[in-house]
N, C-alpha and C positions, 0 to 999 in steps of 0.2 A: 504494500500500500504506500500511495506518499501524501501529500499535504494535502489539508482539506479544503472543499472549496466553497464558494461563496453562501453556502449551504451549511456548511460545516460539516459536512457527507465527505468523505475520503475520498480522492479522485482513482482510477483504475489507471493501471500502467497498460499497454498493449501488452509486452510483454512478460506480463505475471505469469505465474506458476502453477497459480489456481486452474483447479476443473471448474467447465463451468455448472456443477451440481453445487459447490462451494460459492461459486459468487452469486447464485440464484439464490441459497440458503443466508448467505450474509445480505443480499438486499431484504430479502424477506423479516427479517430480524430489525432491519434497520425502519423496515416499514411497518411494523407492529409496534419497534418502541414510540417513531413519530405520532402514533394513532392514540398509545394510551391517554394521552390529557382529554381526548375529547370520547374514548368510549366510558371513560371515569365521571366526563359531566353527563353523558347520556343517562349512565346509570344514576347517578344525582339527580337527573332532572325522572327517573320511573318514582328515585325514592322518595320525593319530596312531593309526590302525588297522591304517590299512598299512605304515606307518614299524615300529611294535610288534610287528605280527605277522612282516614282513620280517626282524627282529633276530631275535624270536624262533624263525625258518627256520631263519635261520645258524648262531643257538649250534646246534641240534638237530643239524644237518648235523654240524656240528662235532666237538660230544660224540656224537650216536649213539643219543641219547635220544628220538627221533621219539614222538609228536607232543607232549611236553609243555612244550617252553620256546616252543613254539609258541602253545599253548594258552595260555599264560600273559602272550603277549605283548598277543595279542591284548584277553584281558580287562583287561591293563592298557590298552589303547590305547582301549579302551570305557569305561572311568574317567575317564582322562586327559581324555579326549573331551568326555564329557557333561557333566564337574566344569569348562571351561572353556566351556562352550552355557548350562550355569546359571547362572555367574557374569555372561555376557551377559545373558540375557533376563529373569533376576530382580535382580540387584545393580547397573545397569549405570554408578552414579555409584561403584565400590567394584576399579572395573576399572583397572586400571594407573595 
């Protein structure tokens, strides 16, 4: 391998040593680490729908208000959700 490039991905020599079952296995690798931040908010944005909308059950149950702390939980959990998928896949140097 030699210096990375404006990517910060490794650039390929022509002629390296590698098979290419090795450099299809190391792209693959590189393309699954680049992916994590955003299947991590994906899953943030399922858990904070059902975490929201589960909260929002309970108070209803509670109070007796059926379906609206429901309703409400949910569309917060769809905010919550997508406002931490955006901040992923569009800001992603602005993230924690």
């Amino acid at each position: 391998m030699s210096e990375p490039d404006a990517r910060g991905t490794p650039s390929r020599r022509p002629d390296s040593d590698e098979t290419p079952l090795e450099r299809s296995l190391e792209n693959f690798q590189d393309n699954v680490r680049r992916a994590g931040p955003v299947a991590a908010a994906s899953y943030g944005l399922i858990g904070a729908i059902l975490v929201l909308g589960a909260i929002g059950y309970a108070l209803d149950k509670w109070r007796g208000t059926s379906p609206w702390f429901l309703l409400g939980g949910l569309l917060l959990g769809l905010i919550v959700g997508f406002y931490d998928l955006v901040m992923v896949v569009f800001f992603p140097r602005r993230r924690r």
